[in-house]
C-alpha positions in Angstrom: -130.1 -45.3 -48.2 -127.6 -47.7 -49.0 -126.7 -48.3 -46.1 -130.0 -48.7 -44.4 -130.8 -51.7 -47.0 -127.4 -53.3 -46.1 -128.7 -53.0 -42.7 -132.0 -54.6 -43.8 -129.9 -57.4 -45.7 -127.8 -58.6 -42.2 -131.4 -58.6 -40.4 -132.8 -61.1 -43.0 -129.8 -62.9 -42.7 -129.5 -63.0 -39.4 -133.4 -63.8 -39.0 -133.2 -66.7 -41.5 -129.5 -68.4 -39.7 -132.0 -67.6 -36.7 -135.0 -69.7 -38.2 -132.3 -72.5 -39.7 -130.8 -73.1 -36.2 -134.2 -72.9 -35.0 -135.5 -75.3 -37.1 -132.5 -77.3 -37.2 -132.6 -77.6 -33.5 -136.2 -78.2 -33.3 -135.2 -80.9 -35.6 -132.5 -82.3 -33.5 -134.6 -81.9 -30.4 -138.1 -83.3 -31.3 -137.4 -85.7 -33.2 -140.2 -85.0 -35.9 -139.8 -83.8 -39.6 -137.6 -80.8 -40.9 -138.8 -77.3 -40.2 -138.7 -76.4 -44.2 -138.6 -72.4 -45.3 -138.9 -72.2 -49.0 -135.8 -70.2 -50.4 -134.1 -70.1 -47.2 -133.5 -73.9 -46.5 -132.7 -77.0 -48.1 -133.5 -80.4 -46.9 -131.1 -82.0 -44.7 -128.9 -84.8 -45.2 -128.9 -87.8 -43.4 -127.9 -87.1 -40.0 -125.7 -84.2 -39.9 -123.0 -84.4 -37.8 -123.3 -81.0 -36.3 -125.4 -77.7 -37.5 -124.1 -75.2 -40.0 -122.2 -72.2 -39.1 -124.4 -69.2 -39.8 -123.3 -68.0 -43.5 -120.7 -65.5 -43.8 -121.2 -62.1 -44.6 -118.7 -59.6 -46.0 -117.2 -57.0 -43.8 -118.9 -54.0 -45.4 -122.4 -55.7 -45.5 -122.6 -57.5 -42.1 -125.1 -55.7 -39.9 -124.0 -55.0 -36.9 -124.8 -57.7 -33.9 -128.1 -57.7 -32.5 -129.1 -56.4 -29.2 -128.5 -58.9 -26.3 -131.9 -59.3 -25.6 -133.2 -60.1 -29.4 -130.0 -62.6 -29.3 -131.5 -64.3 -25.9 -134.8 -64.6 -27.6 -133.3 -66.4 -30.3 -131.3 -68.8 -28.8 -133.8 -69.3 -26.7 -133.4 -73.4 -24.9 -137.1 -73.1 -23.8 -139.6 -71.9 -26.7 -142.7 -70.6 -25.2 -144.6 -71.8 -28.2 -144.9 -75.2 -30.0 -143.8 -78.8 -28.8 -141.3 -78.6 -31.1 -139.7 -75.7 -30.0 -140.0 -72.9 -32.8 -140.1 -69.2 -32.0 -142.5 -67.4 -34.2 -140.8 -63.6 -33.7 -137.8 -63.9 -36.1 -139.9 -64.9 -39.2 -142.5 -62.2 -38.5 -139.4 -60.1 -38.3 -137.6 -61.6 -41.3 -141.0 -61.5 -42.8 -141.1 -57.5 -42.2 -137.8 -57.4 -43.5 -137.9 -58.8 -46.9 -141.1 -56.8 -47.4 -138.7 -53.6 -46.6 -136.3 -55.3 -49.3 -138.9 -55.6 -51.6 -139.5 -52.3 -51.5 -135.7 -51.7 -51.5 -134.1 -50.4 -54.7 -131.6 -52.8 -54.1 -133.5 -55.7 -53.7 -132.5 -57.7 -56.0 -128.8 -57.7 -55.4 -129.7 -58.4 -52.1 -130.9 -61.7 -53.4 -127.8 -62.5 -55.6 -125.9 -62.1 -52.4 -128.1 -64.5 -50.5 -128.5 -67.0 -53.3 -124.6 -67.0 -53.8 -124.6 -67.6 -50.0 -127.0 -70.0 -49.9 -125.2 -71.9 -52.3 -121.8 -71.6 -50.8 -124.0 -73.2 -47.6 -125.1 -75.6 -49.6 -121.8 -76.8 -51.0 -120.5 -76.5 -47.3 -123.3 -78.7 -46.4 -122.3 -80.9 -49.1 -118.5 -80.7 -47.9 -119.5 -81.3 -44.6 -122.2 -84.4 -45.4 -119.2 -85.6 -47.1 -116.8 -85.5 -44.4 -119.6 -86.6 -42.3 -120.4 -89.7 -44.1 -116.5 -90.4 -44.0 -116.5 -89.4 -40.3 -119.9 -92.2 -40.5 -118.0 -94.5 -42.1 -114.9 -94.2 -40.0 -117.5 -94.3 -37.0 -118.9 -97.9 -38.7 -115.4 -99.1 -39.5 -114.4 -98.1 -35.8 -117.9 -99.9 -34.9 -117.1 -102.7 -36.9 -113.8 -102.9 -35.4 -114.9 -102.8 -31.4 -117.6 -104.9 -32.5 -114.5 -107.5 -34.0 -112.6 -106.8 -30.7 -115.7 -107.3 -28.4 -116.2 -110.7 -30.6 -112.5 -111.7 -30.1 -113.3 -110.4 -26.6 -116.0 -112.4 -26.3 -114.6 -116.0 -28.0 -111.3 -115.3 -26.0 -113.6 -115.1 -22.7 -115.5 -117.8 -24.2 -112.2 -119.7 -25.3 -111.1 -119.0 -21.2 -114.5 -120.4 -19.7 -114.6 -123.2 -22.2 -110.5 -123.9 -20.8 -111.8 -123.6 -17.5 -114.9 -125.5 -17.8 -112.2 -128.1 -19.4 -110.1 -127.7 -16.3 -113.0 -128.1 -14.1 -114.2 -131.1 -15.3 -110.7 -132.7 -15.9 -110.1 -131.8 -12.3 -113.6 -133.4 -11.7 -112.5 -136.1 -13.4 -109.5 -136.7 -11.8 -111.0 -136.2 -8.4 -113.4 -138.6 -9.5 -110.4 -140.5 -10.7 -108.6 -140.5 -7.2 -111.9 -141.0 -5.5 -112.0 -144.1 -7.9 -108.8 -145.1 -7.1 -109.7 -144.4 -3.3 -112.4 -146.7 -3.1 -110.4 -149.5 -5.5 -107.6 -149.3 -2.5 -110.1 -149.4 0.1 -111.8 -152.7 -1.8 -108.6 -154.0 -1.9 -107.1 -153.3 1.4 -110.7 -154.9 2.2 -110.3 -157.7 0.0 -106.2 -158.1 1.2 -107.7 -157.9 4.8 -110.5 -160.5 4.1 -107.9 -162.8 2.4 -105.7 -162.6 5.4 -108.5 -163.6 7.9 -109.2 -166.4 5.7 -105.8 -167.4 5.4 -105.8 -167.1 9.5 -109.1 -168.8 9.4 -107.3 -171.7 7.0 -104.2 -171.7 9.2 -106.6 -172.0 12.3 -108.3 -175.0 10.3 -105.5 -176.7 9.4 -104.3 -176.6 13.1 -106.8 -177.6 14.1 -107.0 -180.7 11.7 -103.6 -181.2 11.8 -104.1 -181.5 16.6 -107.0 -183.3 15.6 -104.6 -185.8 13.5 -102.0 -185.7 16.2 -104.6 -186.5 18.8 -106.5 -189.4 16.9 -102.9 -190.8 15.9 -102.0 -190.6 19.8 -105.3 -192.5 20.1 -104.4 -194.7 17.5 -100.9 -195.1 19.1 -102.6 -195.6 22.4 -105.1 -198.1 21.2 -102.4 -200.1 19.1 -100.0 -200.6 22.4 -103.3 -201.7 24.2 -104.0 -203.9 21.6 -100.3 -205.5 21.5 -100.1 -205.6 25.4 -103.8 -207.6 25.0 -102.7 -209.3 22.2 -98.9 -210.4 24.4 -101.7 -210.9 27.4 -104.0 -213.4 25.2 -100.9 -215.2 23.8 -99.6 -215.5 27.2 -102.4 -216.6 28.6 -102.7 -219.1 25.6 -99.7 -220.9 26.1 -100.5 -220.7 29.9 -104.0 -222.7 29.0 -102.3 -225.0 27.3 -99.4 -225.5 29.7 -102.6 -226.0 32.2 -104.6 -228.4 30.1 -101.1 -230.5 29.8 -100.3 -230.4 33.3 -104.3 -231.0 33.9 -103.9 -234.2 31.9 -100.5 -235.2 33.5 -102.4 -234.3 37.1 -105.3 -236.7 36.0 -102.7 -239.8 35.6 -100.7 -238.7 38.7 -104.0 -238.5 40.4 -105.0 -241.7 39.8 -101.8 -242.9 40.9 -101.8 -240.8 44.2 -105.0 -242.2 45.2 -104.3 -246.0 44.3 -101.1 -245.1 46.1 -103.3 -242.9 48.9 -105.7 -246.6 49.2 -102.5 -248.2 50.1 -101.4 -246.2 52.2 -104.7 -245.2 54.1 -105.5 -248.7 55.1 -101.6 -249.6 56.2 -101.7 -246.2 58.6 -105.9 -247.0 59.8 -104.1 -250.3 61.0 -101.2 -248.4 62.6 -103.6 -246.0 64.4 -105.9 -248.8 65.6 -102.9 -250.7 67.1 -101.9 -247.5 68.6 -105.1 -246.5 69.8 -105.8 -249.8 71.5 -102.5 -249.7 73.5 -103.5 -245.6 74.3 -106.8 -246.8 75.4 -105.0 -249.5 77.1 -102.9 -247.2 79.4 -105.6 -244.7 80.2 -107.5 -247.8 81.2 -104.5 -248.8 84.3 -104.2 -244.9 84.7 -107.6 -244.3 85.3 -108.0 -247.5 87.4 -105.1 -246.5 89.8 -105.3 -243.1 91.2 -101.8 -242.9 92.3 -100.6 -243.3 88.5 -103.5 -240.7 87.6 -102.5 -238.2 90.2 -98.7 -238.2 88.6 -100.1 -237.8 85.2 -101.7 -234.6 85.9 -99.2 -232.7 87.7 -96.6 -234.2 85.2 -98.4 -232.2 82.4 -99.5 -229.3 84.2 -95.9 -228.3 85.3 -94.8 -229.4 82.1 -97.2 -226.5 80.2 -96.5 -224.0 82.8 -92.6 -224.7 82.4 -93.4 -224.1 78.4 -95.2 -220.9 79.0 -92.9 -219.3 81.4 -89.9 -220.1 79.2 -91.3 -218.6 76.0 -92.5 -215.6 77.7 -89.3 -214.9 79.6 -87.1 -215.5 76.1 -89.8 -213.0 74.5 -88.9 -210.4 77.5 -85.1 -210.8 77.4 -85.0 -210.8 73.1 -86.9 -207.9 72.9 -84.6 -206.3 75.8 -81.5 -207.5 73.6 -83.1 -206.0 70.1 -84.0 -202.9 71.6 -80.4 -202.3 73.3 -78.5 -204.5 70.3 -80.3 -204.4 67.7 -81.2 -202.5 64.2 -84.2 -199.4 65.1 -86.9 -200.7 62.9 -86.7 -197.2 61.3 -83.7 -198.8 59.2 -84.6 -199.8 55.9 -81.4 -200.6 54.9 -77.7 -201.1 56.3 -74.3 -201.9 55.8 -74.2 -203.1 59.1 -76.0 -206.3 60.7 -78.9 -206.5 62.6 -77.0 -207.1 65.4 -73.3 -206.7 66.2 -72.2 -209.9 65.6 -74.0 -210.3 63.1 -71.9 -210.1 59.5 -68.3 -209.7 60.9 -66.7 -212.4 58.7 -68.7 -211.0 55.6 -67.6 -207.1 56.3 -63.9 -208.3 56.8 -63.9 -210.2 53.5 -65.1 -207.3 52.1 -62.9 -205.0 53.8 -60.1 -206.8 52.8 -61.0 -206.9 49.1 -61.3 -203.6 48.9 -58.0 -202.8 50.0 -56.6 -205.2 47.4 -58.6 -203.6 44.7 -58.0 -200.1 45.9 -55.4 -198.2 43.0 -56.0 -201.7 41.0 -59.6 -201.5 39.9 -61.4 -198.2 39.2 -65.1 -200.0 39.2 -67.0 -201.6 36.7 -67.7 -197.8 34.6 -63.8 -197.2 34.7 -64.3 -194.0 36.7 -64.1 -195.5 40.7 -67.3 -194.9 41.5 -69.4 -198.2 40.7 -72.5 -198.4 38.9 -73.2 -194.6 39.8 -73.0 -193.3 36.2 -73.1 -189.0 36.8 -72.7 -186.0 35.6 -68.4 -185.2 35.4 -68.4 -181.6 37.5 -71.0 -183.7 39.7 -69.4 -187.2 40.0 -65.9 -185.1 40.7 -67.4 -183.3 43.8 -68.6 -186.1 45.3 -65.4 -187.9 45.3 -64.1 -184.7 46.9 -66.9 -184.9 49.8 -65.8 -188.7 49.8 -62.2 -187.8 50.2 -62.9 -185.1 52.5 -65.4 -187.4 54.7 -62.4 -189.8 54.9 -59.7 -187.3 56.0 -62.4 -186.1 58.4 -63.0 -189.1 60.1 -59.1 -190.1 60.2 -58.1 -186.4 62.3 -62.0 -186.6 64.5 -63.1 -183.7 63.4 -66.7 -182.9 62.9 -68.5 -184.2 60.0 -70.8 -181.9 57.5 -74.0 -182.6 56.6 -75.5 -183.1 53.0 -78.4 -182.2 50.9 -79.3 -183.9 47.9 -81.8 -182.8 45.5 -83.0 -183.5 42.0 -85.6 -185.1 40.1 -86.0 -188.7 41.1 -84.3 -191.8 40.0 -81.0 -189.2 39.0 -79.1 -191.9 41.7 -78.9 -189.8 44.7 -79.6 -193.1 46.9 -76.6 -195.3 45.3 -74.2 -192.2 45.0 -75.1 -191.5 49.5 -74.2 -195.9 49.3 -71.1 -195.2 47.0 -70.0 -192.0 49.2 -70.4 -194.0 52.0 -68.2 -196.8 50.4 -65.4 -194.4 49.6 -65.2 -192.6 53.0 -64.8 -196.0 54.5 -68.4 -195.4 56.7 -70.9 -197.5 57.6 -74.8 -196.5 56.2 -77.9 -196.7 57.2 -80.9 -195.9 54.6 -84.5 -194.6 55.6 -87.9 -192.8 54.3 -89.3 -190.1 55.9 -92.3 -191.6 55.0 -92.0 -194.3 57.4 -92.4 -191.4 60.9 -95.5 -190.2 60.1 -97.4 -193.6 61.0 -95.7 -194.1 64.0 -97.8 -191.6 65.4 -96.6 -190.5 69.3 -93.6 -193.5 69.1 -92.1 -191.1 66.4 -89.9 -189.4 68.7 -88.6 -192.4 71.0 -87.5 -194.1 67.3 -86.1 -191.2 66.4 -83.6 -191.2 69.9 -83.3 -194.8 69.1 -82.1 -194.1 65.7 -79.1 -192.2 66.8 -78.5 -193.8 69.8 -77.8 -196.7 67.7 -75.6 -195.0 65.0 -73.5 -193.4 67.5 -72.9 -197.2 68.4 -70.8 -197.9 64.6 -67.0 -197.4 65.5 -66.3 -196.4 61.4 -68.9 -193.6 62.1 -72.5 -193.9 59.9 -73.9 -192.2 56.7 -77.5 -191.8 58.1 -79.6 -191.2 54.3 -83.1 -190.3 55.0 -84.8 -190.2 51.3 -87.9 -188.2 51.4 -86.8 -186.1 53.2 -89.7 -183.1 52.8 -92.1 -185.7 54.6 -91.4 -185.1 57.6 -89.1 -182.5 57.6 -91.1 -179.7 56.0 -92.1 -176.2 57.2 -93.6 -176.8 60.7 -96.3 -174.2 60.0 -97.7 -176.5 57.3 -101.8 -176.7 58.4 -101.4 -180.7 57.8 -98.5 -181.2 59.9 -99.6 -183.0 63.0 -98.2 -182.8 66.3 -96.2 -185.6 66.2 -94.8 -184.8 62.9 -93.6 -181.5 64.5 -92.3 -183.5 67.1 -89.7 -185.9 65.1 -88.8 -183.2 63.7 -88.1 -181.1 66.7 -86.3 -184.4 68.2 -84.4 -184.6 64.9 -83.3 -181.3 65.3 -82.5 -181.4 69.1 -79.8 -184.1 68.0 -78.1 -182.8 64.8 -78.2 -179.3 66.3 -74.6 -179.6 67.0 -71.8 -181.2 64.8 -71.0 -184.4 65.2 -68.0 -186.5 65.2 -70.1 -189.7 64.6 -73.1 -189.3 62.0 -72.9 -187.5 58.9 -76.5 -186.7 57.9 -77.6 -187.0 54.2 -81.1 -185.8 53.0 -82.6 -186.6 49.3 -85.8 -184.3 48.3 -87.0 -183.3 45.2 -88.9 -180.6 46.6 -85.8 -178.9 48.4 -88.4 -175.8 49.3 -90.6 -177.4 51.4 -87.8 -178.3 54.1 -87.6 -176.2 57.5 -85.4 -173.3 57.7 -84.0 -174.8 60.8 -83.3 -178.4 58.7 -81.5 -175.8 56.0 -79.3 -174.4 58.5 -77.8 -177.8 59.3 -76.9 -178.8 56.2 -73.1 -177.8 55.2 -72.9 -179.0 51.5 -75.7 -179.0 48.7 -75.3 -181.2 45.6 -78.1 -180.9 42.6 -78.6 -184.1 40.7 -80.0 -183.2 37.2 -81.3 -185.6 34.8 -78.4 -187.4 32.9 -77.0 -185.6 29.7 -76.4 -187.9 26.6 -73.5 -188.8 27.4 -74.3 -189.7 30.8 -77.6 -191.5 28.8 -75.0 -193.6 26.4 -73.2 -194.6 29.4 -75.9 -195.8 31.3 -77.4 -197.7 28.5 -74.0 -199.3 27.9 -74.0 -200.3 31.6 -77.4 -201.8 32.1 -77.1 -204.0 28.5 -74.2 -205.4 30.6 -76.4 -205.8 33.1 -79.8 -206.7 31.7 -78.9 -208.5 28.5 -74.9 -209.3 28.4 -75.2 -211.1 31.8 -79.0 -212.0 32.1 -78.5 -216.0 31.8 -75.5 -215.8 34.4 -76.4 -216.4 38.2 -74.6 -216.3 41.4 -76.7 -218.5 43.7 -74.8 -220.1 46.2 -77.4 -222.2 47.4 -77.7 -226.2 46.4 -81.1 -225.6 45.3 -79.7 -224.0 41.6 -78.8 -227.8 40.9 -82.5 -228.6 41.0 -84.0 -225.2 39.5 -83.8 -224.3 35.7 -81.4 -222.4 34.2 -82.0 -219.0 32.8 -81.4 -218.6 29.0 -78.7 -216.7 27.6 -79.5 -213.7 25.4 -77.7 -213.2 22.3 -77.2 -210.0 20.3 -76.7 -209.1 17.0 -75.7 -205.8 15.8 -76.0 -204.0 18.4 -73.4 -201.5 17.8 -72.1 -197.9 19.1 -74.4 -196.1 17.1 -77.3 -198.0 18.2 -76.6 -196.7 22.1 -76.0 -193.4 20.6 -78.9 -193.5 18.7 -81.1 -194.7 21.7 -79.7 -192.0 24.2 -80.4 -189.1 21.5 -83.5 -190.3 21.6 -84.2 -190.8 25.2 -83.8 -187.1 26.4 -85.2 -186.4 29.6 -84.9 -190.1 31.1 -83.4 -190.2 34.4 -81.5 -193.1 35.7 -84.3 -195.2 36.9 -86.0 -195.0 33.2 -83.3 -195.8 31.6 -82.5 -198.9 33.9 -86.3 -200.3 33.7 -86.0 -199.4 29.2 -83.7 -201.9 29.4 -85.3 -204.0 31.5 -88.4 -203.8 28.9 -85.9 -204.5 26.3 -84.3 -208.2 28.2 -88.9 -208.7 28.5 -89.0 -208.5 25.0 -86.1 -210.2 24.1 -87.5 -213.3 26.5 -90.9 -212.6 24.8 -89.4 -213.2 21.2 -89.0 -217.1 19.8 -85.3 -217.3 19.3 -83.8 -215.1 22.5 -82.0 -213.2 20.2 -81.7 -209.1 20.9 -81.7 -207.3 17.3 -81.9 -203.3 16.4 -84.8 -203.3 14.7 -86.4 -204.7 18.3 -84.3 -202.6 20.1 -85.7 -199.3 18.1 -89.0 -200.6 18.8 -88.6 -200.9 22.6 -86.8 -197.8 22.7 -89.6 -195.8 20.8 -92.4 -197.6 22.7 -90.8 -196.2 25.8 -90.0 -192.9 24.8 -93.7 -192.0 23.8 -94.8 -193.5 27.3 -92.2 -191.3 28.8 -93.6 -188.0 26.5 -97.7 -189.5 27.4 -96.9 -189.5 31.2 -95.1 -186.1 31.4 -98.6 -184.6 29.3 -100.9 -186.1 31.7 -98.5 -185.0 34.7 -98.9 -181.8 33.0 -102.2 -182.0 32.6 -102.8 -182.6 36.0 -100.6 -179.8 36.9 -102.8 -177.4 35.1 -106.0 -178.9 36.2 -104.6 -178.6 40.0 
């Protein structure tokens, strides 16, 4: 009996831990309100943690483990009744039970036992809500924790995209920065760029002004020397006014003279010419009255006028024989020797003979032996070699070479050919070769007349043909006319072998334009540059000598400088060293001939000034007057240049 209540007692309890879970887990699983059995559960707490363990039973009084099958239906996951999940079966049981305890004996004890369990459960549930509202508040202090760390988390993350927004928009700002700075260097480059071109444009303007200056000053300049050479022109033509009007006035008395004079004498010679007329008329009266005397007359003055004619013609005839055999080829322009043979022996002794007094002695007038010919020192020594060598040449007969001379002109080509020909001891004979083109088809026969003549001098002839390139240029030259090419051809037929008797001498400037065939003949090529300043000082020195030092000094021979009026004499004052040097610095690119007609300016302006007296300050003035003609001439040749 005992035991079957004990058995009765672990069915309750296992019914009622069966209806807790159930209710506990209908709880946890719905969601609603507590599943409450009176005396059998309490309410829960809170939120329990997990369910309570099914109470414990003592070994003696725990019924033995239900079937598998009543166990399945208890812990059954899918109720087959209620939404919620509870399972009728165990409480009928449990309710089937207790009415078997009831009836029990030991009933009550049965009771105890459960109450005493039930409490233990509920002071395990107490334990356990405890713990569990530790484990809660661990859980919350954990919470609160990850929540602090997700915050920190979250400001750090915050703090990082609030650093990298600041990094962004400092790196915006310095890109905006450089892109500032960018466009600042590409305004200023702009700005630096624009400044230049309007510093170019400024320099352009102020070249521009300043050739515009130059220009109007070279105007003025221009107009100022055409106003002083009108100004000279009206006061010369002043003074020759009033030299007219006084010689007008001295005319009117002589006038009146001559024709009181002319009265006189008109009616003393009518008288003579009557008297003669009447004894004229007188004799062609008996002639013409006797025929004998008239027949006389006539043939008296017709044999007399043929006689006249016949003589004059026949001297014309045998002159022009005697000129053409004897005498100078008209080609000649100048000569050392006479027109004709005779002509000029004494004077060529004399002179002759002077020079071989003077030779050694005298050295010429520049102190160098070589006359007024002022050149260049490597130049002016191979000349005198050529001289020398010319000499030598002539005393052994051997064949004498040909020269070229070129150069700008007036660089003394001409007198240095004279003065070559003067130291060599030959004769020399000066011509253009402008002078063959007019002669047209008598070209050639001058030509053979020209050296037939100078093979005639027994010293041997220096033939210097200046301008030389105009006739003896390139034969295939389109303006070249045929007789052209002929004098040249007949030149070249007669110097094509070398001769013992003519040394040939040609000046250019343009030494291209000769023939290859003139080239070949020539032996010895001299350039004659423009003079250097020394050169320049020299020449200056020698032509104020000339022009100034010697002006009022003549040499005329003739009785007439008795009855002519004397030049003046120039004086100078200060003219010094310096002043040449000066005035050849200056004069830079002045050949001979320019320098020769400066000072020729400089004796004009000197004989235009009141007192005849040559000082520097009009010296300078010449001397710059001249050099800005020389610089105004070479523009407007090179003007003309560039315009051809």
């Amino acid at each position: 009996m005992a035991a079957a209540a004990a058995k009765a007692a672990a069915a309750v309890l296992t019914a009622a831990g069966a209806v807790a879970l159930s209710a506990e887990r209908a709880y946890a699983d719905g969601g609603g309100p507590a599943f409450r059995f009176p005396g059998f559960s309490t309410s829960p707490g809170p939120l329990p943690a997990a369910p309570p363990p099914p109470p414990m039973t003592p070994p003696a009084q725990q019924a033995p483990a239900p079937p598998p099958e009543e166990r399945r239906k208890v812990r059954l996951d899918q109720p087959r009744t209620s939404a919620a999940g509870f399972d009728p079966e165990p409480l009928e049981e449990a309710v089937k039970m207790l009415q078997e305890i009831e009836k029990s004996p030991h009933g009550k004890k049965m009771f105890d036992i459960l109450k005493q369990r039930e409490d233990a459960r509920r002071a395990e549930s107490i334990t356990k809500k405890v713990e569990l509202q530790k484990e809660l508040a661990a859980l919350e202090l954990e919470r609160t924790r990850v929540d602090y760390d997700e915050r920190k988390k979250l400001e750090q993350q915050r703090a990082q995209i609030k650093s990298q927004i600041a990094r962004y928009e400092d790196e915006l700002a310095r890109k905006r920065m450089q892109a500032d700075h960018e466009a600042q260097r590409m305004r200023n480059q702009e700005l630096v760029k624009m400044q230049e071109e309007s510093a170019m444009k400024q320099e352009q303007m102020r070249r521009a002004i300043e050739e515009q200056i130059q220009e109007e000053r070279r105007k003025t300049d221009i107009g100022k020397a055409k106003l002083d050479r009108d100004t000279i022109r009206q006061k010369l033509m002043a003074e020759a006014e009033a030299k007219v009007h006084e010689k007008k006035l001295s005319e009117d008395i002589d006038r009146r003279l001559l024709i009181d004079k002319a009265k006189a004498d008109k009616e003393k010679w009518v008288e003579v010419i009557n008297t003669t007329f009447e004894h004229i008329g007188g004799g062609i009266r008996t002639v013409l009255t006797d025929q004998n005397k008239l027949v006389v007359v006539v043939g008296g003055a017709t044999a007399l006028a043929a006689g006249i004619y016949t003589t004059r013609e026949g001297a014309r005839v045998v002159w022009g024989y005697v000129d053409r055999i004897l005498g100078q080829p008209s080609l000649i322009r100048e000569s050392s020797r006479g027109k004709y043979p005779w002509s000029g022996v004494f004077s060529r002794a004399m002179s002759t003979m002077a020079s071989k007094l003077n030779k050694g002695s005298n050295l010429g007038k520049n102190e160098n032996g070589f006359g007024d010919v002022i050149l260049n020192p490597s130049l002016q020594k191979r000349v005198k070699q050529l001289a020398n060598a010319t000499a030598n040449t002539k005393l052994h007969q051997a064949p004498f070479r040909n020269m070229l001379f070129y150069g700008p002109p007036g660089t003394g080509k001409t007198m240095a050919a004279r003065e070559l020909a003067r130291k060599s001891g030959l004769d020399y004979a000066l011509m253009t070769g402008g002078d063959v083109a007019p002669l047209g088809s008598q070209a050639v026969t001058k030509i053979h007349q020209l050296f037939d003549w100078a093979k005639k001098s027994n010293r041997g002839l220096l033939l210097f043909i200046d301008e030389a390139d105009a006739f003896l240029c390139e034969r295939n030259k389109t303006y070249m006319s045929e007789a052209q090419r002929s004098a040249l051809n007949a030149l070249l037929f007669r110097t094509g072998d070398q001769s013992k008797d003519i040394v040939l001498a040609l000046a250019t400037n343009r030494p291209g334009d000769l023939d290859s065939a003139v080239a070949d003949r020539i032996d010895e090529v001299l350039e004659f540059p423009l003079p250097g300043e020394d050169e320049r000082s020299k020449l200056l020195k020698l032509y104020l000598d000339k022009y100034i030092m010697k002006a009022g000094e003549k040499h005329e021979k003739s009785w007439l400088r008795f009855f002519r009026r004397q030049p003046q004499k120039i004086e100078m004052k200060g003219i010094t060293d310096d002043l040449i040097r000066e005035a050849a610095a200056k004069t830079e690119g002045f050949s001979g001939r320019e320098i020769a007609k400066l000072m020729a300016s400089v004796q004009a302006a000197v004989y235009g000034s009141k007192d005849c007296v040559l000082t520097p300050d009009l010296f300078r003035e010449v001397v710059d007057y001249k050099v800005a003609e020389h610089q105004q001439r070479r523009r407007l040749a090179g003007y003309e240049q560039n315009n051809a």
